[in-house]
C-alpha positions in Angstrom: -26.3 13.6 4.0 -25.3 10.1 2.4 -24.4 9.9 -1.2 -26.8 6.9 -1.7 -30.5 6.9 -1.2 -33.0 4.2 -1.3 -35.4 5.3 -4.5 -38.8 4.2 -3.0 -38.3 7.8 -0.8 -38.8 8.9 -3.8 -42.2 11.2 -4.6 -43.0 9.4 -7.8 -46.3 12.0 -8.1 -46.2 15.2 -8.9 -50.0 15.5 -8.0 -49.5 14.0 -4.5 -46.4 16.3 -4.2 -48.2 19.6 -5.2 -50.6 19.1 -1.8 -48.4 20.9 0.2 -49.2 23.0 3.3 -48.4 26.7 3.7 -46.0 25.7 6.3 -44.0 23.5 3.7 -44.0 25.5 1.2 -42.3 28.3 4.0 -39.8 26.0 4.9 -39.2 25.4 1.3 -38.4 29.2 0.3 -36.4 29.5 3.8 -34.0 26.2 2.5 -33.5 28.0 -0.5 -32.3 31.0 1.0 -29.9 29.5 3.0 -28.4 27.6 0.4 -27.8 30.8 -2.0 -26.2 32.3 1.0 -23.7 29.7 1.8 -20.1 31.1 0.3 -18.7 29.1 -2.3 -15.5 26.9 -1.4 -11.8 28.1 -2.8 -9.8 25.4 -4.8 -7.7 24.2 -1.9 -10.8 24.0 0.7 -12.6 21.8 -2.1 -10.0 19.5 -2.8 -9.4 18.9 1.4 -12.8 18.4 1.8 -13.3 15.9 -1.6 -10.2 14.0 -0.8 -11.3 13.6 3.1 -14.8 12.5 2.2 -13.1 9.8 -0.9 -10.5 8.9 1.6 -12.1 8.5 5.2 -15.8 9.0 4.3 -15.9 11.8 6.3 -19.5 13.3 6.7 -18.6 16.2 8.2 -16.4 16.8 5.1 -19.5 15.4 2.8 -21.6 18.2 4.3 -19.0 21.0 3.8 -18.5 20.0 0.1 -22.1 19.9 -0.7 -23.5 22.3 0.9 -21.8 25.1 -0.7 -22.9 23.5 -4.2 -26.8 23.2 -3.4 -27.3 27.0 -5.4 -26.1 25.0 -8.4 -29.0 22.5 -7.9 -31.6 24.7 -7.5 -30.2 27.3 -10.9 -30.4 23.6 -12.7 -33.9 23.0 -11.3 -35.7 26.1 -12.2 -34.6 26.0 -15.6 -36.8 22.8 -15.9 -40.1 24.0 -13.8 -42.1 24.7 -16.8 -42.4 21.1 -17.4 -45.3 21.7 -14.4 -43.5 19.6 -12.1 -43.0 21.1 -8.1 -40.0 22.9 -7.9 -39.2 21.3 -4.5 -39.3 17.9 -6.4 -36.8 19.0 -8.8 -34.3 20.2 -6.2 -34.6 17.0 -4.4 -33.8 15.2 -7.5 -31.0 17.3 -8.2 -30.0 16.7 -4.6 -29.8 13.0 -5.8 -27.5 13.8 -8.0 -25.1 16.0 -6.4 -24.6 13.0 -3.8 -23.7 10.6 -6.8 -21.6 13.3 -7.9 -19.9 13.2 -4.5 -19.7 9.4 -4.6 -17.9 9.5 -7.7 -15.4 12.8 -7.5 -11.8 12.3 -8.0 -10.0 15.9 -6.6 -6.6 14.3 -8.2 -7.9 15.1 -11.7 -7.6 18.6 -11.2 -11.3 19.9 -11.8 -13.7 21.7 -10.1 -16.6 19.6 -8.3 -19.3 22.3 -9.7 -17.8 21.4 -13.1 -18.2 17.6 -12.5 -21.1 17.9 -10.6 -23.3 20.0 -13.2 -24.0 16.9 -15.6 -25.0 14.3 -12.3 -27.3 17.0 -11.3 -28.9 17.9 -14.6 -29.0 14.3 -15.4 -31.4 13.1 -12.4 -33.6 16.0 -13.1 -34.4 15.3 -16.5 -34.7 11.4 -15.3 -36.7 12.7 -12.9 -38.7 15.0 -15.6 -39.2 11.9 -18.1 -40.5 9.7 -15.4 -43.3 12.1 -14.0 -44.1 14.5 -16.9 -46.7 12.1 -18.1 -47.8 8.5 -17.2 -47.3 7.1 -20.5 -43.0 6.9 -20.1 -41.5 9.6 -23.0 -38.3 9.3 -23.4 -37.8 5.6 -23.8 -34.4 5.6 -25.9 -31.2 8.8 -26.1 -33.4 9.8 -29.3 -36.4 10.7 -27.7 -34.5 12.1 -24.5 -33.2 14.8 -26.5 -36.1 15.5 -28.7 -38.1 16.1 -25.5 -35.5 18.5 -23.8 -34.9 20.2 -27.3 -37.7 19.7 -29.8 -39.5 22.9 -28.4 -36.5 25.6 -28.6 -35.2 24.0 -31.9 -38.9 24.5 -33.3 -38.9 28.0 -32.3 -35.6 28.8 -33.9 -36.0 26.6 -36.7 -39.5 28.1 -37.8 -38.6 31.6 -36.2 -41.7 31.3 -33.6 -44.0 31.4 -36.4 -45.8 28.2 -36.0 -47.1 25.3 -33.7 -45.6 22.9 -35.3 -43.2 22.0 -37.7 -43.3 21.7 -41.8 -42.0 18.9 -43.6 -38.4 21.3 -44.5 -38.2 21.8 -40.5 -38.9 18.2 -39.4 -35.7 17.4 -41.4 -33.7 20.2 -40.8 -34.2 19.1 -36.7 -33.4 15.8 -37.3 -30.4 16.5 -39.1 -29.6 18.4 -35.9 -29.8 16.1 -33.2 -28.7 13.1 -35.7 -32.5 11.4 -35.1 -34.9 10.1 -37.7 -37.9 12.2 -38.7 -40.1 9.4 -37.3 -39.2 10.0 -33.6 -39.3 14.0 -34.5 -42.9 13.2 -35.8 -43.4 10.6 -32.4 -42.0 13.1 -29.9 -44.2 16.0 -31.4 -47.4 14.6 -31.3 -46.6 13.3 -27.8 -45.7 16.6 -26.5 -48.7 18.5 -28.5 -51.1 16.0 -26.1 -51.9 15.6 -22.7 -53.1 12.6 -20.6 -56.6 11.6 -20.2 -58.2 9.5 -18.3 -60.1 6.7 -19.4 -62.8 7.1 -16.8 -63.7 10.8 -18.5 -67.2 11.4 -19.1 -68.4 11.9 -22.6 -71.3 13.1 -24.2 -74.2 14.7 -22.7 -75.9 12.1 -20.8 -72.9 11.9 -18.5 -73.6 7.6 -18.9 -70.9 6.9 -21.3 -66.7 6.8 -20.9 -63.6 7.2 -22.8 -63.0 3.1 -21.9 -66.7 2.8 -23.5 -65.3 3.4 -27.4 -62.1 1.7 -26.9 -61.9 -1.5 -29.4 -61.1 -4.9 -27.8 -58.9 -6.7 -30.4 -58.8 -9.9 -28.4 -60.3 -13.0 -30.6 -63.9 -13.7 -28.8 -65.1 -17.0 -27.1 -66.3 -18.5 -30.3 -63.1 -17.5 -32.8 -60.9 -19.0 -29.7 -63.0 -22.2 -29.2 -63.1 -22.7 -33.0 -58.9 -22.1 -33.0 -58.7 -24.9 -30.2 -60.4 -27.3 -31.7 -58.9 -26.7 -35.2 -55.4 -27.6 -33.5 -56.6 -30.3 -32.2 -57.7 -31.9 -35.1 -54.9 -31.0 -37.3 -52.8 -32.7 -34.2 -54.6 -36.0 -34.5 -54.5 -35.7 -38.2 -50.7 -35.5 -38.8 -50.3 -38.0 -35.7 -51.9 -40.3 -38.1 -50.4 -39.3 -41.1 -47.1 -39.8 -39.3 -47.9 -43.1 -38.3 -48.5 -44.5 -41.6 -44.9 -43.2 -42.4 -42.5 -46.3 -42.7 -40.5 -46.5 -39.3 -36.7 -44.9 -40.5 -38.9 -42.0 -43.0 -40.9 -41.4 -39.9 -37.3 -40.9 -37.1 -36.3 -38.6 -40.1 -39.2 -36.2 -40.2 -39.6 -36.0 -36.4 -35.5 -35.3 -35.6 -35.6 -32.7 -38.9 -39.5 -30.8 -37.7 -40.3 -32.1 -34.5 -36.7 -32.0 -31.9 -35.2 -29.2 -30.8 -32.5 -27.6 -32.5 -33.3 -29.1 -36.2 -31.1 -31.9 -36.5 -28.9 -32.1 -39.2 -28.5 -34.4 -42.5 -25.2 -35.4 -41.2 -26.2 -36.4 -38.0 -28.9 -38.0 -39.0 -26.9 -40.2 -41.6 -24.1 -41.0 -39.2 -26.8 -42.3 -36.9 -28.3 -44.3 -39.4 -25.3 -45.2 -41.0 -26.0 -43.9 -44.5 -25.0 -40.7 -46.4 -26.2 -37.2 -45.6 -27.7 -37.1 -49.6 -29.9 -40.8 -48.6 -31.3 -38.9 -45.6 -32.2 -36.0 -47.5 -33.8 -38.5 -50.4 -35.8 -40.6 -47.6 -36.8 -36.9 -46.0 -37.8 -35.8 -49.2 -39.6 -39.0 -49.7 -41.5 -38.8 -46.2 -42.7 -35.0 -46.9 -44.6 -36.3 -50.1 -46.1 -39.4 -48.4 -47.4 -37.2 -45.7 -48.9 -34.5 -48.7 -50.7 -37.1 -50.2 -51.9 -38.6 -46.6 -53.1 -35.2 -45.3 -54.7 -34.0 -48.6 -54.9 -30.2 -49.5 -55.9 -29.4 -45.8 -54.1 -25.9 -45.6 -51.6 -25.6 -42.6 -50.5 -28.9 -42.3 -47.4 -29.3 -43.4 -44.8 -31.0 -40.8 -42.6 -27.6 -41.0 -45.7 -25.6 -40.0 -47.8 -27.4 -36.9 
């Protein structure tokens, strides 16, 4: 075994890694029996073993370390199976994990590698958790990541497993606990209280007509974009005219202050014409009202705004 592991070897489904064969599933109870067999490693043998693997990269002394350790994967990952994900999945993940704890372990600190090694393996199975419990992705910030892992036993202690779902009182009293706003205790409950569904479902009795069929297409249509395109182009030509009736220095003004990147400055502007910042804003100010009158009361044509 190698600490690092490309990520595309990954089983991203847990639909396509449920099909398992008898024989798999076999081998998958024998592995765990081994590994809850293996004796567990005294201090000294640990710390030869992690400093020979940090030291020489020794396999051999990868394997030994490990090994020994894979009973605290598979504890870890049965505590998350009734999230419906395959238990073989989990352990793999927590596998994952183990190896970055092995990457990482530093036997001169003095503590135990199932100590260190707990937090890398229950962190790549709740990764792996938040990434396959649904296809909409859950736990997009620390927030939700522990509303999701917590939000179910908090409930149950908070309203004493008298309810579904939480009051108003309980929604704060959980947020106060895990230091979140009620909105993502809110966002995290209704996610949790649904399930995915396919757009492709079949509704209604004819059997004709799917859940895609009643989904609302906020796009602007052909006619609302054609009208929008040739709306800008007119108000282009329009204040390309107005512009051009501007005197020469009134229109340089307006097009450095509205039209260049950045929004040049009075000051600039006065140094390169060699007159004072207030002149510049007076000739600016001058420009804008030219252009107003030019342009009419046609709404959305003001040179700040095209």
């Amino acid at each position: 075994m190698t600490p690092e592991r490309n990520h595309a070897e990954r089983t991203s489904s847990p639909a396509a890694a449920s099909r398992t064969s008898p024989s798999s599933e076999a081998s998958d109870r024998a592995f765990v029996r081994r590994a809850m067999r293996l004796p567990l490693l005294s201090p000294e043998e640990e710390a030869e073993l992690a400093s020979a693997w940090r030291e020489t990269q020794n396999q051999t002394a990868l394997h030994k370390l490990v090994a020994p350790h894979m009973r605290l994967v598979i504890s870890t990952a049965v505590r998350f199976r009734h999230y419906g994900l395959p238990l073989n999945d989990l352990i793999q993940e927590g596998n994952l994990g183990l190896m970055q704890a092995a990457a990482r372990f530093e036997p001169a600190r003095g503590v135990r590698f199932a100590t260190y090694a707990a937090w890398w393996i229950r962190a790549a199975i709740q990764d792996f958790v938040l990434r396959n419990w649904s296809i909409v992705r859950t736990g997009t910030t620390a927030a939700h990541k522990s509303l999701f892992f917590n939000l179910r036993r908090l409930r149950a202690k908070i309203e004493r497993g008298g309810r579904d779902a939480l009051t108003a009182e309980g929604r704060r009293q959980l947020a106060r606990q895990l230091n979140v706003s009620e909105h993502d205790v809110l966002h995290m409950e209704s996610r949790l209280a649904a399930s995915d569904r396919s757009l492709n479902a079949v509704i209604g009795e004819d059997g004709e007509t799917d859940w895609q069929d009643l989904l609302v297409d906020d796009r602007p249509n052909p006619e609302e974009t054609t009208i929008t395109q040739r709306d800008a182009r007119l108000r282009s030509r329009w204040l390309g005219e107005a512009l051009a009736a501007l005197p020469e220095r009134e229109r340089m003004i307006v097009q450095a202050r509205f039209y260049s990147e950045g929004n040049v400055t009075l000051e600039r502007l006065g140094i390169k014409l060699g007159i004072s910042k207030e002149r510049v804003r007076q000739l600016e100010h001058q420009a804008l009202k030219r252009l107003r009158r030019h342009l009419g009361d046609v709404p959305g044509l003001q040179p700040n705004q095209v």
